[in-house]
DSSP file (Angstrom, degrees, kcal/mol; ACC not computed):
  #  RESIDUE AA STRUCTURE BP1 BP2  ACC     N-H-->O    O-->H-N    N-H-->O    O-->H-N    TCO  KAPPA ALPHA  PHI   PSI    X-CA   Y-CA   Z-CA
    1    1 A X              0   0    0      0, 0.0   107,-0.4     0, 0.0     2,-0.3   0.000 360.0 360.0 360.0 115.0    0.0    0.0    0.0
    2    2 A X  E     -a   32   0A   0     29,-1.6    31,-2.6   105,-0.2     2,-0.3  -0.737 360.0-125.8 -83.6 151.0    1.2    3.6   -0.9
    3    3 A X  E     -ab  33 109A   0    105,-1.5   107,-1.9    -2,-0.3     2,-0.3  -0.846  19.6-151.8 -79.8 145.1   -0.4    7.1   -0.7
    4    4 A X  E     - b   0 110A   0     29,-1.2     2,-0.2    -2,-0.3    31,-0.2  -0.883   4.9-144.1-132.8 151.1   -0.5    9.0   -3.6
    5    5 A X     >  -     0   0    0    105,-0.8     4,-1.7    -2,-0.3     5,-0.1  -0.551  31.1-113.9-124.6 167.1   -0.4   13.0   -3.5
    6    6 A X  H  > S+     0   0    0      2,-0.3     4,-2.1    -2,-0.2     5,-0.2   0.820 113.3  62.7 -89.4 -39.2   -2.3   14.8   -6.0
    7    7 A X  H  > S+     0   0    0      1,-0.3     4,-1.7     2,-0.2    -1,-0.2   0.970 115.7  37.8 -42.2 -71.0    1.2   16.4   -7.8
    8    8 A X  H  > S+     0   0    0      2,-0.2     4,-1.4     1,-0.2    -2,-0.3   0.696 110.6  49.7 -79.0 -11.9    2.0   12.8   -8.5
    9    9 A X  H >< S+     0   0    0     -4,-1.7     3,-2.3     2,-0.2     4,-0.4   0.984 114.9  54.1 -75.9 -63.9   -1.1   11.1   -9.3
   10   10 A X  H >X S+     0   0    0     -4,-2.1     3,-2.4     1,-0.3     4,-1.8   0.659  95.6  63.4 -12.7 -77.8   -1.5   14.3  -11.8
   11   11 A X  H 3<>S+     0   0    0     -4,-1.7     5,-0.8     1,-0.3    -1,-0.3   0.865 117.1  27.7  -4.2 -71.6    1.7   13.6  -13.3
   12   12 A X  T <<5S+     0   0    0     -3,-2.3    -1,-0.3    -4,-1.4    -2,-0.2   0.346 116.4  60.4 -80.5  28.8    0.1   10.2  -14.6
   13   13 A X  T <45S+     0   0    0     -3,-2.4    -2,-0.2    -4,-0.4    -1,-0.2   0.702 119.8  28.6-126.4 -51.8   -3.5   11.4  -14.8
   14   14 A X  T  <5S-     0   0    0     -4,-1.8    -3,-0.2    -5,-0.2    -2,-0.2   0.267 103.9-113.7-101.3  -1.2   -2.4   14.0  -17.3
   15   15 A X  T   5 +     0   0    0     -5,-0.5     2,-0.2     4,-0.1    -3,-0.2   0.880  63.1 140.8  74.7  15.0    0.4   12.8  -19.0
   16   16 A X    > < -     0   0    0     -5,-0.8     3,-1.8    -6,-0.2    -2,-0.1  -0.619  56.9 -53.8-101.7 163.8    3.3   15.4  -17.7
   17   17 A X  T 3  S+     0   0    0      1,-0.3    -1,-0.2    -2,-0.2    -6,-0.0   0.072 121.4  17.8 -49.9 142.6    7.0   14.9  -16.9
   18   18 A X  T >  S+     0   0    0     -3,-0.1     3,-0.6    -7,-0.1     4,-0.4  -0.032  86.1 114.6  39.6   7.3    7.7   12.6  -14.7
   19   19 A X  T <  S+     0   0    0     -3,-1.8    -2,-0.1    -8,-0.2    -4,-0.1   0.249  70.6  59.0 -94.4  36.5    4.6   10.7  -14.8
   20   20 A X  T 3> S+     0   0    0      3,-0.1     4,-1.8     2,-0.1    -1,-0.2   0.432 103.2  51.9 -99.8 -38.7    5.9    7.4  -16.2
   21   21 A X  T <4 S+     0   0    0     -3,-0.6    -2,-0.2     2,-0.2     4,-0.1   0.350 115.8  48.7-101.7   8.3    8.4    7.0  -13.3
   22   22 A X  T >> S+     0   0    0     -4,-0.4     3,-2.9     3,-0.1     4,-2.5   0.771 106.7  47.5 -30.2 -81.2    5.0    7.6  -11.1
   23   23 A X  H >> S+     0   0    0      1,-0.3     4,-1.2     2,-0.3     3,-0.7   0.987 108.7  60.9 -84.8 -68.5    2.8    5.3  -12.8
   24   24 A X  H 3< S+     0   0    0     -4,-1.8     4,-0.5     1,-0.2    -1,-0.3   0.743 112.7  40.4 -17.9 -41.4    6.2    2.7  -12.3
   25   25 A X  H <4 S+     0   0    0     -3,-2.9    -2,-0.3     2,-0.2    -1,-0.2   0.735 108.2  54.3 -87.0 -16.6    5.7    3.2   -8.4
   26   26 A X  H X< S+     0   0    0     -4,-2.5     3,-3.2    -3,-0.7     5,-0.3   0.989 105.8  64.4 -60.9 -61.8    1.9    3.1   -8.4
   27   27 A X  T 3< S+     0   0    0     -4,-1.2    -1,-0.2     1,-0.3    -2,-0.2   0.561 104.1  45.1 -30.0 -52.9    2.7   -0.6  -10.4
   28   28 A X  T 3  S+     0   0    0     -4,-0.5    -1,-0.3    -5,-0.3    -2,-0.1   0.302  88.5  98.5 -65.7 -19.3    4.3   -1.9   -7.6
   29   29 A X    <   -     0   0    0     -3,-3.2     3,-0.1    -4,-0.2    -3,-0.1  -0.280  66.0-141.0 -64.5 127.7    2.0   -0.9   -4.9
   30   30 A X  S    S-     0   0    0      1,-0.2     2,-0.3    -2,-0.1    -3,-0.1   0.250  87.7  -9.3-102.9  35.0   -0.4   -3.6   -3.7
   31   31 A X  S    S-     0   0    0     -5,-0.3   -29,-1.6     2,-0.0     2,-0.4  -0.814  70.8-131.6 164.1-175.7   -3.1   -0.9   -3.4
   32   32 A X  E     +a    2   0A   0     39,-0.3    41,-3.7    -2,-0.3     2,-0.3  -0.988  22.2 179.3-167.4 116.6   -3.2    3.1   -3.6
   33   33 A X  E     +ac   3  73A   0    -31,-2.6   -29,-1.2    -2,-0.4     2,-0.3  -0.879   6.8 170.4-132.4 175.7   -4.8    5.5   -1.1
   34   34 A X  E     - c   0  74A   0     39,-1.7    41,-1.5    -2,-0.3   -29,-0.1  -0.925  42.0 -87.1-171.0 157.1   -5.1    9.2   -0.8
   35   35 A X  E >   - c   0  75A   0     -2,-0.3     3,-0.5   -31,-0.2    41,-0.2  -0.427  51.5 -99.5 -68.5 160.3   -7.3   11.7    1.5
   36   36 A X  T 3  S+     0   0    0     39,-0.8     3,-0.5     1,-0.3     4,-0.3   0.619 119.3  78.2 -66.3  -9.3  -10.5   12.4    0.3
   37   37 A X  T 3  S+     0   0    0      1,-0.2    -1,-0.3     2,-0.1    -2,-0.1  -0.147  75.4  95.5 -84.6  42.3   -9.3   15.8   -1.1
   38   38 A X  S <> S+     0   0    0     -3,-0.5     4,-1.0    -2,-0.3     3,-0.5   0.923  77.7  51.7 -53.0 -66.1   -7.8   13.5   -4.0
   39   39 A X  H  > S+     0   0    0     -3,-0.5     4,-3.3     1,-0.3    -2,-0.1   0.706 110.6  46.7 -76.2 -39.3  -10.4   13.9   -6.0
   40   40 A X  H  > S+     0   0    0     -4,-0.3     4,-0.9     2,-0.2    -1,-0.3   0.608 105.5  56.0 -67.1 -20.7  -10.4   18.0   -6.0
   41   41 A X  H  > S+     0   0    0     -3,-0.5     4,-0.9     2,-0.2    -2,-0.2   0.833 104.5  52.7 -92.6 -16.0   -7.4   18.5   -6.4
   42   42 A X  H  X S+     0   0    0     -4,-1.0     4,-4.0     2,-0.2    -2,-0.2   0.890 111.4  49.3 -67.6 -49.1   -7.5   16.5   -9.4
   43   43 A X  H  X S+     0   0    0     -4,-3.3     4,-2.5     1,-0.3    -1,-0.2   0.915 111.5  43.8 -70.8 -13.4  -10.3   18.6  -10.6
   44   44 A X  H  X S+     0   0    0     -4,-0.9     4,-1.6     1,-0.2    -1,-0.3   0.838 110.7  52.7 -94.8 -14.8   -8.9   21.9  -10.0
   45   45 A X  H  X S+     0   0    0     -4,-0.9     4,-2.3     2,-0.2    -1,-0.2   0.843 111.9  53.7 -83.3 -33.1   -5.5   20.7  -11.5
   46   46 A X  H >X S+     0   0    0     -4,-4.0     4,-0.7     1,-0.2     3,-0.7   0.994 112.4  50.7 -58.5 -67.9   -8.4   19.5  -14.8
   47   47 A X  H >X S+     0   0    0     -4,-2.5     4,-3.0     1,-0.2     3,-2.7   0.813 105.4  45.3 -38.8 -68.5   -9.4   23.0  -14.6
   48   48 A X  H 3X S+     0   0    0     -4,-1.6     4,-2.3     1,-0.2    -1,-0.2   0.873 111.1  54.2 -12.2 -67.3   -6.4   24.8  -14.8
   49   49 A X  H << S+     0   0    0     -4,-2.3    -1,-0.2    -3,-0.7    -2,-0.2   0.474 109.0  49.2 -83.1  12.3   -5.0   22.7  -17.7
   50   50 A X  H << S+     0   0    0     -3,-2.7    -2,-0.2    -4,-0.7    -1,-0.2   0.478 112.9  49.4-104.1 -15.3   -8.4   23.4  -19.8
   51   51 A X  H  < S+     0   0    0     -4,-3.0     3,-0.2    -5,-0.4    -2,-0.2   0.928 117.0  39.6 -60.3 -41.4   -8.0   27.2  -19.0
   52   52 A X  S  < S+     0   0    0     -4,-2.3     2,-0.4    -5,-0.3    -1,-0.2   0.516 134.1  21.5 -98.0 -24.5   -4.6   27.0  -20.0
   53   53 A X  S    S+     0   0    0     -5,-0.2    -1,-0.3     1,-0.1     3,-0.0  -0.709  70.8 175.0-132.9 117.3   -5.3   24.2  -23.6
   54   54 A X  S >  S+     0   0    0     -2,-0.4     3,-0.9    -3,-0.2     4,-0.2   0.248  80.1  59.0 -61.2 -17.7   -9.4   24.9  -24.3
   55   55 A X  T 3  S+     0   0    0      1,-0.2     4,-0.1     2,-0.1    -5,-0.1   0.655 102.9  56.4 -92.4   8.2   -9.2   22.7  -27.4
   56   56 A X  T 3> S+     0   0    0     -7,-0.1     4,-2.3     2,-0.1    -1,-0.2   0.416  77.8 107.2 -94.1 -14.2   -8.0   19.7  -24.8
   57   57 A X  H <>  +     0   0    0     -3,-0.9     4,-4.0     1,-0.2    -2,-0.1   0.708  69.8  49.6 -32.4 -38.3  -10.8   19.9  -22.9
   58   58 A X  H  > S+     0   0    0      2,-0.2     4,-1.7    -4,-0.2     5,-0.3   0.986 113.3  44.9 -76.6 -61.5  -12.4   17.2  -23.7
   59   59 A X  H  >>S+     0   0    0      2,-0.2     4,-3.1     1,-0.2     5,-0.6   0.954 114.1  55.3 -40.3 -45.4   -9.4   14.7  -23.3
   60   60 A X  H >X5S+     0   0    0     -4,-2.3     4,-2.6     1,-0.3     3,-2.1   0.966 106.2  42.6 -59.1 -62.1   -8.8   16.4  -20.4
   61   61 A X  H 3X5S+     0   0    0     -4,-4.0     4,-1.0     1,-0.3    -1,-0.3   0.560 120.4  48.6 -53.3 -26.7  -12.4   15.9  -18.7
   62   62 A X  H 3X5S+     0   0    0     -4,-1.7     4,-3.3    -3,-0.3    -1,-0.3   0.807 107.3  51.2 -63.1 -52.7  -12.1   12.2  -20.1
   63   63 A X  H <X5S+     0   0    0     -4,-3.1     4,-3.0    -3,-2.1    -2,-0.2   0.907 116.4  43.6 -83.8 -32.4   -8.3   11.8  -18.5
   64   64 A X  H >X<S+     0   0    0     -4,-2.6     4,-2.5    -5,-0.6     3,-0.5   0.964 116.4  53.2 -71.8 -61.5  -10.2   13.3  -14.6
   65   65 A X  H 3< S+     0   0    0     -4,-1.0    -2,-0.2     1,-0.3    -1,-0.2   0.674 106.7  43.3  13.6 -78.9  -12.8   10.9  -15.6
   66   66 A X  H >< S+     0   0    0     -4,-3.3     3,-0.9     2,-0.2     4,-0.5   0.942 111.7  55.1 -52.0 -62.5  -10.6    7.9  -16.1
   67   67 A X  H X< S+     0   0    0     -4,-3.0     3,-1.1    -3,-0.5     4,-0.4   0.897 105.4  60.2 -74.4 -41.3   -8.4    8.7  -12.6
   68   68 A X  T 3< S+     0   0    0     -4,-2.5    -1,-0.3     1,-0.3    -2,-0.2   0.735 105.9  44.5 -39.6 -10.0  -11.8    8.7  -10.8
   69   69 A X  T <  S+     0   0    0     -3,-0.9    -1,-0.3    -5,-0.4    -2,-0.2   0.845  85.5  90.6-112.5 -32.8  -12.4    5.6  -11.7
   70   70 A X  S <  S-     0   0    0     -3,-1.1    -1,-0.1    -4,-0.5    -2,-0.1   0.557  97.7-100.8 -40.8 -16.8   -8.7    3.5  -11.0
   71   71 A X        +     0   0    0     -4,-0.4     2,-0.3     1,-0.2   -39,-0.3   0.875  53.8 172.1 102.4  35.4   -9.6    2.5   -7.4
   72   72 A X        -     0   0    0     -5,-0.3     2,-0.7   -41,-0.1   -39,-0.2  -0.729  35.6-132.2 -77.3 126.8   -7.7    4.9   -5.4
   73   73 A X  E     -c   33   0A   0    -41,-3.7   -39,-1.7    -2,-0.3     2,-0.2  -0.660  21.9-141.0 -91.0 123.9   -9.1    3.9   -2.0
   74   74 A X  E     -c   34   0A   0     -2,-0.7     2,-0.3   -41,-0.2   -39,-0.2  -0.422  16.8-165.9 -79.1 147.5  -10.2    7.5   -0.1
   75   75 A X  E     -c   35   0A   0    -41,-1.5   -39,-0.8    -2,-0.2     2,-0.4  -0.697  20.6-125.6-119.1-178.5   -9.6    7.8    3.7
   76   76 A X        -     0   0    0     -2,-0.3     2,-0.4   -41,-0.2   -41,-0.0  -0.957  33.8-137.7-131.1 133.6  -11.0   10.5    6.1
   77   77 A X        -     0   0    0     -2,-0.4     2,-0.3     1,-0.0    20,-0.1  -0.921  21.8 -99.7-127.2 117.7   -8.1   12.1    7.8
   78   78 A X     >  -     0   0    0     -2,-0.4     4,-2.5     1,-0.2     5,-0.4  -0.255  38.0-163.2 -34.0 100.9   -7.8   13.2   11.6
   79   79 A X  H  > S+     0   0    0     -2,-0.3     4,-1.5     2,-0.2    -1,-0.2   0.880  92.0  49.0 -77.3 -36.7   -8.6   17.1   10.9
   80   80 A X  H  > S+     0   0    0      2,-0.2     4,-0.6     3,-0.1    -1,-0.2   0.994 113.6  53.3 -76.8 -56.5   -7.1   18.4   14.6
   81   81 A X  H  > S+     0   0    0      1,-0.3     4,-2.3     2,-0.2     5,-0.2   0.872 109.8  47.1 -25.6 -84.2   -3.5   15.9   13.3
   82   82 A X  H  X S+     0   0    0     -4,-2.5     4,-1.2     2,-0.2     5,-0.4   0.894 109.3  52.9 -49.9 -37.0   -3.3   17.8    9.9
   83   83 A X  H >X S+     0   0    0     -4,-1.5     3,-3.0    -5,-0.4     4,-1.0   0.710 115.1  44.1 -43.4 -93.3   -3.6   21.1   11.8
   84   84 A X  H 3X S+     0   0    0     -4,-0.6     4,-1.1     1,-0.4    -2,-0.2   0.580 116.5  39.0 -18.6 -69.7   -0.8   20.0   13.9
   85   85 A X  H 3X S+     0   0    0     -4,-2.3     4,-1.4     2,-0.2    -1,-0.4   0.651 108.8  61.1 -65.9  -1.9    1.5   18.6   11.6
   86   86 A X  H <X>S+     0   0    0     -3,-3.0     4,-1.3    -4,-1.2     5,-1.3   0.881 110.7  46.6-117.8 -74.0    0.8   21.3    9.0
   87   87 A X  H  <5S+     0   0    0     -4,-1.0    -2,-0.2    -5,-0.4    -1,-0.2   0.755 109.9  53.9 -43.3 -31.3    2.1   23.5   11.8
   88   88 A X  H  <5S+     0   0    0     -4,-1.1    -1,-0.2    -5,-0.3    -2,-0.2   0.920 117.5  30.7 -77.4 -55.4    5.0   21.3   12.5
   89   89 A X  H  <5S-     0   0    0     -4,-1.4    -2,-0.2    -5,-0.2    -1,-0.2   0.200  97.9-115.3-112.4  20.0    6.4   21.2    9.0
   90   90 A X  T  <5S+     0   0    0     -4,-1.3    -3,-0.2     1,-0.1    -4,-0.1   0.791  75.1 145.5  72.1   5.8    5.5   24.8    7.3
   91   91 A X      < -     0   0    0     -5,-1.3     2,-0.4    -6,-0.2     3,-0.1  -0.005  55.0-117.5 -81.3 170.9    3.5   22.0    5.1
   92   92 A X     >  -     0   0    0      1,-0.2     4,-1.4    -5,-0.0     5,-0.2  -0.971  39.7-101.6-112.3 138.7   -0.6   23.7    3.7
   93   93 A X  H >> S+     0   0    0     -2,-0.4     4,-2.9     2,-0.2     3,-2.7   0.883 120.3  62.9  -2.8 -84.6   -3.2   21.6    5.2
   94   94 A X  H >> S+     0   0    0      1,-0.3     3,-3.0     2,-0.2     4,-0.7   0.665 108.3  36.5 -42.5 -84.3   -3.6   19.7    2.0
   95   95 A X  H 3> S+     0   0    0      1,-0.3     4,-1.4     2,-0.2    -1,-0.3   0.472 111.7  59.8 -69.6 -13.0   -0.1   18.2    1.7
   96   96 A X  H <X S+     0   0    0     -3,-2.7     4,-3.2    -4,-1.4    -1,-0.3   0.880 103.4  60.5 -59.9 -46.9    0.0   17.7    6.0
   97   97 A X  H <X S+     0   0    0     -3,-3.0     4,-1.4    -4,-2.9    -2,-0.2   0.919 109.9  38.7 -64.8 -34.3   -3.3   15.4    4.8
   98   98 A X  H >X S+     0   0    0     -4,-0.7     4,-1.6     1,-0.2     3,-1.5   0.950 119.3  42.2 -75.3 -75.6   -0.9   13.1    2.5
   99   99 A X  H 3X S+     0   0    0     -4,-1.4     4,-1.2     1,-0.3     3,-0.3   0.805 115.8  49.8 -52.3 -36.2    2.1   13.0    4.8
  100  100 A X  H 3X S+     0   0    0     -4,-3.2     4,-1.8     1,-0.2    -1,-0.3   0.870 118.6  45.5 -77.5 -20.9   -0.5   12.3    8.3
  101  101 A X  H <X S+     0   0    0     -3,-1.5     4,-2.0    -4,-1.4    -1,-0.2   0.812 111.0  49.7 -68.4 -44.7   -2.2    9.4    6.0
  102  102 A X  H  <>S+     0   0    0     -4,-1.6     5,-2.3    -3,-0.3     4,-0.3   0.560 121.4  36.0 -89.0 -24.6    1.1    8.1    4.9
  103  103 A X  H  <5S+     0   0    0     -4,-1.2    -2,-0.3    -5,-0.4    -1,-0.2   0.803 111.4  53.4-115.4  -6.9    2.1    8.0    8.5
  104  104 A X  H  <5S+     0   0    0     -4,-1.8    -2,-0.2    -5,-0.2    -3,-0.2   0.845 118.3  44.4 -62.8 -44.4   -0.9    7.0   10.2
  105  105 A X  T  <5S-     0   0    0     -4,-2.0    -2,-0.2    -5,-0.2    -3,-0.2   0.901  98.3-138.1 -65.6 -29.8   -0.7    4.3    7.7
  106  106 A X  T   5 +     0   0    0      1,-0.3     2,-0.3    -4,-0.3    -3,-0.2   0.817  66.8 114.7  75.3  44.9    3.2    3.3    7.9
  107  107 A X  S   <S-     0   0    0     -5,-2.3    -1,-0.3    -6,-0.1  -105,-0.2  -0.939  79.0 -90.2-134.7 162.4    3.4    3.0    3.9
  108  108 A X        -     0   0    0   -107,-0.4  -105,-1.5    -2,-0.3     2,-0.4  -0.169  31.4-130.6 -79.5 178.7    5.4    5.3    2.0
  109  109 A X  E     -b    3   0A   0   -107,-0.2     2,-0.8    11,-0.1  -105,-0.2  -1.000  19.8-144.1-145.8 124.4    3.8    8.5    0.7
  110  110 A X  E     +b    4   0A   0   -107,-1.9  -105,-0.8    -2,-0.4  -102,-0.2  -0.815  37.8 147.2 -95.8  74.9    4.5    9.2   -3.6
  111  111 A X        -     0   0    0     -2,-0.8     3,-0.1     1,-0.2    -2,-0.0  -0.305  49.4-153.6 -89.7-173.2    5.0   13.0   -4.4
  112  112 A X  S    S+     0   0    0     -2,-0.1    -1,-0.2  -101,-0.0     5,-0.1   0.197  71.8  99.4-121.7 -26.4    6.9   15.1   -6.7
  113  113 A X        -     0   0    0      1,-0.1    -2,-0.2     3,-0.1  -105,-0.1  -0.315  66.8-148.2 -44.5 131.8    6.9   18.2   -4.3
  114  114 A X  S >> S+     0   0    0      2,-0.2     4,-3.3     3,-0.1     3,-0.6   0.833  92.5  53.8 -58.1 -52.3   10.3   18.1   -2.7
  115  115 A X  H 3> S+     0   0    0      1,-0.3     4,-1.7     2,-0.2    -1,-0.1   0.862 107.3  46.5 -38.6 -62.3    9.1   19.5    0.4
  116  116 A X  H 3> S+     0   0    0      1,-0.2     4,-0.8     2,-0.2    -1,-0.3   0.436 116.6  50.8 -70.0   1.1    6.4   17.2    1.0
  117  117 A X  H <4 S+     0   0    0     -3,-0.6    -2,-0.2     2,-0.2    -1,-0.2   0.901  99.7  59.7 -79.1 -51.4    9.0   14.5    0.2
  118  118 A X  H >X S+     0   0    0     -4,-3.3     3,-1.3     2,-0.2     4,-1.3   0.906 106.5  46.1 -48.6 -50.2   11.4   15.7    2.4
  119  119 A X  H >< S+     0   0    0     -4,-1.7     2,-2.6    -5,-0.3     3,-2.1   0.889 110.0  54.7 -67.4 -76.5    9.1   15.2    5.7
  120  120 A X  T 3< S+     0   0    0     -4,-0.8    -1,-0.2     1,-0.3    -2,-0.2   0.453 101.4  55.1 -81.4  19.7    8.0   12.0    4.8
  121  121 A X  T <4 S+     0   0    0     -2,-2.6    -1,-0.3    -3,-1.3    -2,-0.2   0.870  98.4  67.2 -85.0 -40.1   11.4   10.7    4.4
  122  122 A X    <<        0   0    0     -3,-2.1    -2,-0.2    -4,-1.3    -3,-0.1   0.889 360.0 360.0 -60.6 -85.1   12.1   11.9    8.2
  123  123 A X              0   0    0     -4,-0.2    -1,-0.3     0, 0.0    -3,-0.1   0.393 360.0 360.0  96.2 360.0    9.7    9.4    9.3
């Protein structure tokens, strides 16, 4: 079991740099879980890149489509915890929810943010 952070599931979701050596660690995983703000951050990342392409939209809204659908298992996340560690590591809420998931679970936690990488190396 991994956690997957919204950077890197994006990465493969969307087709951008580095999301082949992603989609390698997802492969390897005997399951894949994320906080329930998975699914938003995916859409606002869709948004963005149909502001940004409009004549991709449609792939795009297909490609959010598809990730919804892979099985990512959603958790519900200890709200007072994410304050706290949020506080702890300079982290935003949102990325505190991947790293407290990833250590509440004891499974490794799959970004490309450096930052959030760095804390969930500490362990």
């Amino acid at each position: 079991m991994v956690v997957v952070d919204a950077s890197a599931f994006a990465a493969v979701v969307f087709s951008e740099a580095h999301g082949e050596r992603v989609l390698e660690q997802l492969k390897h995983a005997d399951g894949v879980t994320a906080p329930a703000i998975l699914p938003f951050e995916l859409a606002n990342t869709a948004r963005t890149k149909i502001r940004q392409r409009p004549s991709e939209a449609s792939t795009l809204k297909r490609n959010l489509a598809d990730a919804l659908d892979r099985g990512v298992v959603l958790r519900r996340v200890d709200f007072v915890a994410v304050v706290e560690l949020a506080l702890e590591t300079s982290l935003s809420a949102y990325d505190a929810s991947y790293l407290w998931l990833a250590r509440n679970l004891g499974v490794p936690l799959i970004t490309l943010d450096r930052k959030l990488a760095a804390h969930a190396e500490k362990r």
